[in-house]
BABAMAR-653992 format. One line per field, with one value per residue: residue in one letter; x negated, y negated, z negated of N, C-alpha, C in turn. Coordinates in steps of 0.1 Angstrom, whole numbers, plus 2048, in hexadecimal, padded with zeros to 3 digits. Example, Ala and Ser with C-alpha at 12.3 -4.5 7.8 and 13.67 -1.06 7.14 Angstrom:
BEGIN
rest <- [a; s] .
n_xx <- [77C; 780] .
n_yy <- [839; 816] .
n_zz <- [7B2; 7B9] .
ca_xx <- [785; 777] .
ca_yy <- [82D; 80B] .
ca_zz <- [7B2; 7B9] .
c_xx <- [77C; 77F] .
c_yy <- [821; 800] .
c_zz <- [7B2; 7B1] .
% end
This chain:
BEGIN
rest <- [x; x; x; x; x; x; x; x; x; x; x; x; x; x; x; x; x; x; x; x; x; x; x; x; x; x; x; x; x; x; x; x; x; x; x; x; x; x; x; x; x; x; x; x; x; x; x; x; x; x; x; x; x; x; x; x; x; x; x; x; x; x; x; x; x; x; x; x; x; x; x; x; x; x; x; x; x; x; x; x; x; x; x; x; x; x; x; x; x; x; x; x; x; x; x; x; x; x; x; x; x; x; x; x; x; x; x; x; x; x; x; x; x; x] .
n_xx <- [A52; A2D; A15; 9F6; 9D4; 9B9; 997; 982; 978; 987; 99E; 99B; 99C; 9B9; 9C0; 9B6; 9C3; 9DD; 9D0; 9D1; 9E8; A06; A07; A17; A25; A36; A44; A3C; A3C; A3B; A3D; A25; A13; A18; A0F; A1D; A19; A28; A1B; A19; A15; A02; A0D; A2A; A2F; A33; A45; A4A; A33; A2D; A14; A09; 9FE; 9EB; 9EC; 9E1; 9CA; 9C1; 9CA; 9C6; 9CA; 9E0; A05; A10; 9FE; 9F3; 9E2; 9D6; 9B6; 9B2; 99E; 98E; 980; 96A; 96C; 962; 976; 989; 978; 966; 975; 976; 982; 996; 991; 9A5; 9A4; 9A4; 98E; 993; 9A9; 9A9; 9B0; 9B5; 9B5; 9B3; 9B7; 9C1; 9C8; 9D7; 9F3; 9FB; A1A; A27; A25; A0F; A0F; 9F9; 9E2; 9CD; 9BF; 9B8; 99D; 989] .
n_yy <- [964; 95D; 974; 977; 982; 983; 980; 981; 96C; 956; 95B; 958; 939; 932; 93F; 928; 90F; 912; 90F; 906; 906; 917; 936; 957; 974; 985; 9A0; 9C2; 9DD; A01; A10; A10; A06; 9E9; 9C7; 9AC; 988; 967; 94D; 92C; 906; 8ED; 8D3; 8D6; 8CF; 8E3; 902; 91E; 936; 95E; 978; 991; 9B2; 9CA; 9EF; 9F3; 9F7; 9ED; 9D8; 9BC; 9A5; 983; 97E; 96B; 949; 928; 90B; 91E; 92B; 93D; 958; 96A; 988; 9A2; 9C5; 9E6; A01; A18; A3D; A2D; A1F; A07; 9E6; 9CB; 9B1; 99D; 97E; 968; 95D; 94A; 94E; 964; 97B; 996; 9AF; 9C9; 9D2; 9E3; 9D4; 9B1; 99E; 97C; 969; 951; 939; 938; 95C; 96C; 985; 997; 9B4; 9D8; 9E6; 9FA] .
n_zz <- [AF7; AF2; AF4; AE0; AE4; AD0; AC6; AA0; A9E; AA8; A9F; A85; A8A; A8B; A74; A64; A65; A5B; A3E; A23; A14; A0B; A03; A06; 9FB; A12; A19; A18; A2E; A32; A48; A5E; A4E; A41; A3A; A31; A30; A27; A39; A2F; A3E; A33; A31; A35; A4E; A60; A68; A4F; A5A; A66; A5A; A63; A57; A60; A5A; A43; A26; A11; 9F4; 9E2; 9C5; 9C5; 9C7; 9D1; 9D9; 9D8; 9E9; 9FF; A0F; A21; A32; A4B; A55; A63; A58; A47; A47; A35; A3B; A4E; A5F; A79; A6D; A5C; A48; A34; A1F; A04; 9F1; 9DB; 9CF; 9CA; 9DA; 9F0; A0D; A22; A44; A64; A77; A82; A85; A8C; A89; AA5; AB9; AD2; ACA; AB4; AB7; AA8; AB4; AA8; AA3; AB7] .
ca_xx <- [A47; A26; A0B; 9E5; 9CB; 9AC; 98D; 983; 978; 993; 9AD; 997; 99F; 9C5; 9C2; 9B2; 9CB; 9E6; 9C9; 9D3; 9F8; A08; A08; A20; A25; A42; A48; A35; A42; A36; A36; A17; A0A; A16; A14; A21; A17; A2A; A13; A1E; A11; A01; A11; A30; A36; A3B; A51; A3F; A2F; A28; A09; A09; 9F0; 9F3; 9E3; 9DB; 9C7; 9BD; 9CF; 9C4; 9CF; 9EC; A0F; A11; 9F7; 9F6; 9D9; 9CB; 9AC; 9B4; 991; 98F; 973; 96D; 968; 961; 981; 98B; 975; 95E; 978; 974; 98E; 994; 993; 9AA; 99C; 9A5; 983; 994; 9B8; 9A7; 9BD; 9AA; 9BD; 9AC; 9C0; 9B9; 9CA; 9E0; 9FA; 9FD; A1E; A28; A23; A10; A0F; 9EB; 9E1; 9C1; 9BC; 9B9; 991; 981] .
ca_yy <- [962; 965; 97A; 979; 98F; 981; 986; 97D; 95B; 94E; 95D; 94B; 92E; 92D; 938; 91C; 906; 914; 90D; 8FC; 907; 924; 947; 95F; 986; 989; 9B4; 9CD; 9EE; A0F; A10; A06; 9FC; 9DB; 9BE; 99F; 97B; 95F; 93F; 91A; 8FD; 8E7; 8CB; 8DD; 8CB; 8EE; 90B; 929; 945; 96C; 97D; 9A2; 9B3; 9D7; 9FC; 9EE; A02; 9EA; 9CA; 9BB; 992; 980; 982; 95D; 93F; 919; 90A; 92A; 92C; 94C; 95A; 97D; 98E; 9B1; 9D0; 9F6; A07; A27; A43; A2A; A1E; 9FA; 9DC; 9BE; 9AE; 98E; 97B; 95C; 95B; 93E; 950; 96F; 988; 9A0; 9B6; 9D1; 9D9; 9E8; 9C8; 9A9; 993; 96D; 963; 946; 939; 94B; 968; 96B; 994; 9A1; 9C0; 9E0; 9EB; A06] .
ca_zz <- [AEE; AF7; AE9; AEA; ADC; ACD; ABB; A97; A99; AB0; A92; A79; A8A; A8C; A64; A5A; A69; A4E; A30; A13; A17; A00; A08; 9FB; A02; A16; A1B; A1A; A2E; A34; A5C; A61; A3E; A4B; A32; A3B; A2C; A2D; A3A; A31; A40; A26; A32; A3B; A5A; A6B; A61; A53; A61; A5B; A5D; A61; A57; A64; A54; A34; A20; A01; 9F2; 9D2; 9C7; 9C1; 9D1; 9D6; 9D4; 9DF; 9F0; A0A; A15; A26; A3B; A52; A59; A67; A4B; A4C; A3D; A34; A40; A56; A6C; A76; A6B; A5D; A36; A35; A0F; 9FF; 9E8; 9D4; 9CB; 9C6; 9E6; 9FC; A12; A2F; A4A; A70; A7E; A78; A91; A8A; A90; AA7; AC6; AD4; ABF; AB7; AB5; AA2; AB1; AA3; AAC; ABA] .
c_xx <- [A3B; A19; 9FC; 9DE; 9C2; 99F; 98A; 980; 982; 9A0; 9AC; 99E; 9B1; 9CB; 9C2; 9BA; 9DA; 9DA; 9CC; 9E3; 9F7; A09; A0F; A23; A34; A4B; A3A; A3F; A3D; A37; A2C; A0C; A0C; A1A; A18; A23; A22; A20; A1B; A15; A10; A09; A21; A38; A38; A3F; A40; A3C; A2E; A1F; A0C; A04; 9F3; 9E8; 9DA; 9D5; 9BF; 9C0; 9CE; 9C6; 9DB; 9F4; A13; A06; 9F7; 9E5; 9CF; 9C0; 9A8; 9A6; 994; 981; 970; 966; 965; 96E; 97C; 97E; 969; 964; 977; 981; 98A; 997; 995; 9A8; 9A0; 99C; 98B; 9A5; 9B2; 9AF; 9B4; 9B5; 9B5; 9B9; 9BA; 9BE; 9D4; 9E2; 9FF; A0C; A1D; A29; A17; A10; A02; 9E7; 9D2; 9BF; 9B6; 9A6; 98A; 977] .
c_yy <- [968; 969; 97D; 97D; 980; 983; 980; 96B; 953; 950; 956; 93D; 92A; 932; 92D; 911; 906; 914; 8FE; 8FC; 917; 92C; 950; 96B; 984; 999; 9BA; 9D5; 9F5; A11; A04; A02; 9EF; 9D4; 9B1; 993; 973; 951; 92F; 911; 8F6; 8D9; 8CB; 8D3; 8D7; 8F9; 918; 934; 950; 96F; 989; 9A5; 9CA; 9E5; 9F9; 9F9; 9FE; 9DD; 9CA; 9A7; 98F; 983; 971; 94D; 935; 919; 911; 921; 93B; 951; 96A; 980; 9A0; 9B6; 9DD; 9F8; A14; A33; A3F; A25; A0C; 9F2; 9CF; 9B9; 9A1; 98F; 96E; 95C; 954; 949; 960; 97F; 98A; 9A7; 9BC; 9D7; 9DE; 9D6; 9C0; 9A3; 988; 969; 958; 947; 936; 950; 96C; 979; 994; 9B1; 9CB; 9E3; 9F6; A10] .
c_zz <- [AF5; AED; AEA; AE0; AD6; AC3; AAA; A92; AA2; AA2; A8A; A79; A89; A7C; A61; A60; A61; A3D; A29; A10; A0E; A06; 9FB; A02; A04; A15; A1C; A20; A32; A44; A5A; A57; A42; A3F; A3A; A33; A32; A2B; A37; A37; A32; A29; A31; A3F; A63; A65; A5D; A5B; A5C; A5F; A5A; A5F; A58; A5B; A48; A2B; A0E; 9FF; 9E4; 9D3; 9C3; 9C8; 9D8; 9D0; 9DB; 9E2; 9F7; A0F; A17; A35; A3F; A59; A5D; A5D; A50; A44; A3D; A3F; A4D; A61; A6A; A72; A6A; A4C; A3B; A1D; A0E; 9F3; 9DD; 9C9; 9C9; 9CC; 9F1; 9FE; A21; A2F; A5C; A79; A7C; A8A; A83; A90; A96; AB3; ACB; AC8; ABE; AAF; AB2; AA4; AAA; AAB; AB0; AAE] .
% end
């Protein structure tokens, strides 16, 4: 597998290539504050995917909604440190975390930032 970093508008873009497809909370677990979405294809001509979303520090929204329009944008969290706020405006789900992996092929990494 391979795995490649990138910045926020390169992530944007391999969201919006699962929008209009359902999203449902897969796990939550405590290493890490790690939540983990599952993505459908709206078409679902391809299997789903997970999104991680790592050191979560605030999740409000549903647990599962149809037609995403899932957007990421960088935040301040906790205490000033930088991140990242993934939002579906429409479905009403916000979630700040320090950083998120895309499964797939590649594996597409949001790191964690300075």
């Amino acid at each position: 597998m391979t795995v490649k970093a990138c910045d926020v508008e390169e992530f944007q873009k391999y969201l919006e290539h699962w929008s209009g497809g359902a999203v449902s909370l897969n796990s939550y677990r405590d290493d890490h504050d790690r939540l983990i979405l599952r993505l459908e294809h709206p078409t679902a001509s391809e299997e789903p995917v997970g999104l991680s979303l790592f050191y979560c520090t605030y999740l409000a929204g549903p647990v599962r909604w149809e037609q995403s329009a899932l957007t990421i944008k960088t935040c301040s969290r906790q205490h000033g440190a930088r991140g990242f706020e993934l939002s579906d405006a429409t479905a009403g789900f916000v979630v700040r975390c320090a950083s998120a992996s895309l499964y797939g092929e590649p594996e597409i990494v949001l790191p964690e930032q300075p």
